[in-house]
GUDO-92875 format. One line per field, with one value per residue (C-alpha): residue number from 1; residue in three letters; x, y negated, z negated. Coordinates in nm, 2 decimals, m for minus. Last residue first. Layout:
% GUDO-92875
roke <- [NUM ...]
margu <- [ALA ...]
u <- [X ...]
v <- [Y ...]
w <- [Z ...]
//
This chain:
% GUDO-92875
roke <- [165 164 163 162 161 160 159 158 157 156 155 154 153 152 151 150 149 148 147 146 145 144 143 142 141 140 139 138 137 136 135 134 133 132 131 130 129 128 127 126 125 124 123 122 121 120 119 118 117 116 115 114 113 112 111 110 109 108 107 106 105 104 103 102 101 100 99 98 97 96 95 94 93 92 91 90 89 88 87 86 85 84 83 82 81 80 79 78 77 76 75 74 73 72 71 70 69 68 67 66 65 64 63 62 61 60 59 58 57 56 55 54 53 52 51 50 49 48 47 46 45 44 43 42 41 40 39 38 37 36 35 34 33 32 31 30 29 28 27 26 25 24 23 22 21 20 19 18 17 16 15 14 13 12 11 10 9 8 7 6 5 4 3 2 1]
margu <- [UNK UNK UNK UNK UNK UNK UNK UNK UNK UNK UNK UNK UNK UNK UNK UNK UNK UNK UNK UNK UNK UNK UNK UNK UNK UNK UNK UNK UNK UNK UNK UNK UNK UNK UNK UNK UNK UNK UNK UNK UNK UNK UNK UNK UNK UNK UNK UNK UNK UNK UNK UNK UNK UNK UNK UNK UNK UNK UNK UNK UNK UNK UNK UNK UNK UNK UNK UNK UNK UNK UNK UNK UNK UNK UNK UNK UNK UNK UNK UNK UNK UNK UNK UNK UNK UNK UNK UNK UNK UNK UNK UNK UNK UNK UNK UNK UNK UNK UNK UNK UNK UNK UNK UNK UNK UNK UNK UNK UNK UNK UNK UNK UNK UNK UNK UNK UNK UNK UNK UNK UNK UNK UNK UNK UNK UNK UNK UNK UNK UNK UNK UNK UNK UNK UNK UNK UNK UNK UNK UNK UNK UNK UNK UNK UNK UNK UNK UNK UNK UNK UNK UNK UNK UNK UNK UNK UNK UNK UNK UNK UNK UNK UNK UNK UNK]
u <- [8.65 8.63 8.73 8.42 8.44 8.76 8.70 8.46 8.72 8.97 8.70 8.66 9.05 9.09 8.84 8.97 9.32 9.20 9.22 9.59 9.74 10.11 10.23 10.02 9.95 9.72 9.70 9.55 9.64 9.74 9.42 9.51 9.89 10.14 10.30 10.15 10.01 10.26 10.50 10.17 9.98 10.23 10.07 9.70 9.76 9.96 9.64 9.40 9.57 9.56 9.16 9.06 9.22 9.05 8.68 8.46 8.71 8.63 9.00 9.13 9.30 9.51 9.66 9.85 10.02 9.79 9.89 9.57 9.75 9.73 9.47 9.43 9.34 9.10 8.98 8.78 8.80 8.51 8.49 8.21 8.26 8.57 8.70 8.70 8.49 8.51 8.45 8.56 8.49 8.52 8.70 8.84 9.08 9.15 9.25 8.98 9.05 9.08 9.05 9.25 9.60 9.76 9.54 9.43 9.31 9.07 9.02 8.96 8.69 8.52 8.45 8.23 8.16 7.98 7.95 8.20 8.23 8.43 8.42 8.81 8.87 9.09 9.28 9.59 9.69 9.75 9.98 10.09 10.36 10.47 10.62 10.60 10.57 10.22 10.13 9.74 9.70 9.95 9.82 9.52 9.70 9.90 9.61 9.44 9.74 9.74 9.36 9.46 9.74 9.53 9.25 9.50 9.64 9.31 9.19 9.47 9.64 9.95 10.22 10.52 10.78 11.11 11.42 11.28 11.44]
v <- [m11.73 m11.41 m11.17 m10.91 m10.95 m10.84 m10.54 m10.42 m10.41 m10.27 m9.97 m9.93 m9.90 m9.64 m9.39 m9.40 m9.37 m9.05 m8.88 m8.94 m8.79 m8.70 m8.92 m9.20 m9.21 m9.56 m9.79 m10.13 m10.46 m10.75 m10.92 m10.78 m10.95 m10.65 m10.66 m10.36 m10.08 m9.94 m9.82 m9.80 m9.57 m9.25 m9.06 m9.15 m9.01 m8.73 m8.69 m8.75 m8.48 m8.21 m8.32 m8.23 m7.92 m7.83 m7.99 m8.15 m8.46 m8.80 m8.88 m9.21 m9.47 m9.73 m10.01 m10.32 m10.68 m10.64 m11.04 m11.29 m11.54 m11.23 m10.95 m10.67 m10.28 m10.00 m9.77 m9.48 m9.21 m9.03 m8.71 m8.56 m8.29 m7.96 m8.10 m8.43 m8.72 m9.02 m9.24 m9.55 m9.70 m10.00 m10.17 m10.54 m10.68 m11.08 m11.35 m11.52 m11.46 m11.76 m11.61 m11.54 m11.56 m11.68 m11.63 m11.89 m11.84 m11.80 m11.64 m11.24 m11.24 m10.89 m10.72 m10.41 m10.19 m9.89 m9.66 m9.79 m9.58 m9.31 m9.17 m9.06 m9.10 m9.39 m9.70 m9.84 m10.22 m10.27 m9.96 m9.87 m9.59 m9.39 m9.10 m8.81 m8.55 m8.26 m8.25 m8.30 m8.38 m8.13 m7.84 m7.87 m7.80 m7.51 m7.33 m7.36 m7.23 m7.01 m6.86 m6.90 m6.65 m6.40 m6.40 m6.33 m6.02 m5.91 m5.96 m5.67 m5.81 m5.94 m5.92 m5.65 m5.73 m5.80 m5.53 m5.22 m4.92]
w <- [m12.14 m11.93 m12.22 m12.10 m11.71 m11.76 m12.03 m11.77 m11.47 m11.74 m11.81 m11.41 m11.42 m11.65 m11.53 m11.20 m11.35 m11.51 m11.18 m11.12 m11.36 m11.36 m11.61 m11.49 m11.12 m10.97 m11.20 m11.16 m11.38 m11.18 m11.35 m11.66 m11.68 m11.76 m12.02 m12.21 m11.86 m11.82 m12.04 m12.23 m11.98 m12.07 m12.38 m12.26 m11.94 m12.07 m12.30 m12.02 m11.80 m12.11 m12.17 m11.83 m11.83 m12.15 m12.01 m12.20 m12.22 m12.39 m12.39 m12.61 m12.43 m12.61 m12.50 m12.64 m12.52 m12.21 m12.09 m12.00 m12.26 m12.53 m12.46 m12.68 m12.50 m12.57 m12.33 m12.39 m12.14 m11.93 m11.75 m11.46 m11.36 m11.36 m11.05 m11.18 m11.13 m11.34 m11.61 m11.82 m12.16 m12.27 m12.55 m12.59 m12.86 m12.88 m12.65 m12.42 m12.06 m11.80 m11.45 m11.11 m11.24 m11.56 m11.88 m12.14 m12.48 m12.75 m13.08 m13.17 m12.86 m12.90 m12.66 m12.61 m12.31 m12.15 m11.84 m11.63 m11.28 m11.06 m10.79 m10.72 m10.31 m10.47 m10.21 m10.36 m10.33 m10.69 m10.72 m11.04 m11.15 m11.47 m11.36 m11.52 m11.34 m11.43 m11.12 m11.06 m10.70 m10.61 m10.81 m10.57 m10.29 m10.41 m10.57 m10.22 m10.04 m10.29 m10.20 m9.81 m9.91 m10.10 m9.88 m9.62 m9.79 m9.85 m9.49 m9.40 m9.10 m9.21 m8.95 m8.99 m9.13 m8.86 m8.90 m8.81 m8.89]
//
């Protein structure tokens, strides 16, 4: 009896594995962990861009950092590129002295995977996101999605330019 398998040759058997190995790959970028990171230095293949906005300026105030916001409750909404198209998020945030004091994003998704990832995203981008000055303000990974950050960052780029006082 032989004690080493034998090598697979059978072109179904290595469809099979380079078809995991795919599975594998892609369940990587989109692990469902939740860890609640940002990372204001990070680099995106996700394509993503801003497709509308609306601010409204509640009354005014300063910010610390690289601009002076006006206080009050901005949306926009965001969009990018998953695998299943093109996805967009709603974002909704208020703006104290430059400071996120709340946030809420609201999934546009077409998509049932793509609607899962922005709900986690959705779910965790408070602990995150609320205290955090907006022009410091750039997530990378929240709860385990990392495609909806594209999304989520062109909509805070917008709701900058929007509460510049």
């Amino acid at each position: 009896m032989n004690r080493f398998p034998r090598p697979l040759r059978s072109p179904y058997a290595l469809g099979a594995i380079a078809g995991l190995s795919l599975v594998g790959t892609l369940a990587g970028c989109s692990a469902t962990t939740t860890d609640a990171t940002t990372n204001p230095g990070s680099t995106s293949s996700d394509s993503s861009s801003s497709d509308t906005s609306t601010g409204s300026s509640a009354d005014s105030g300063t910010a610390t950092g690289d601009g002076t916001y006006a206080d009050g409750d901005y949306s926009a909404s965001g969009s990018y590129s998953s695998p299943g198209g093109t996805e967009t998020i709603q974002v909704e945030l208020t703006l104290a002295d430059g400071v996120v004091t709340d946030v809420t994003v609201t999934g546009e998704a077409s998509d049932n995977q793509a609607l899962r990832y922005q709900t986690e995203f959705s779910d965790g981008i408070a602990a995150v996101a609320v205290g955090e000055n907006i022009d410091d303000l750039k997530v990378s990974r929240v709860a385990g999605s990392s495609l909806t950050s594209g999304g989520f960052n062109d909509a805070v780029e917008s709701i900058k330019a929007d509460a510049l006082a």
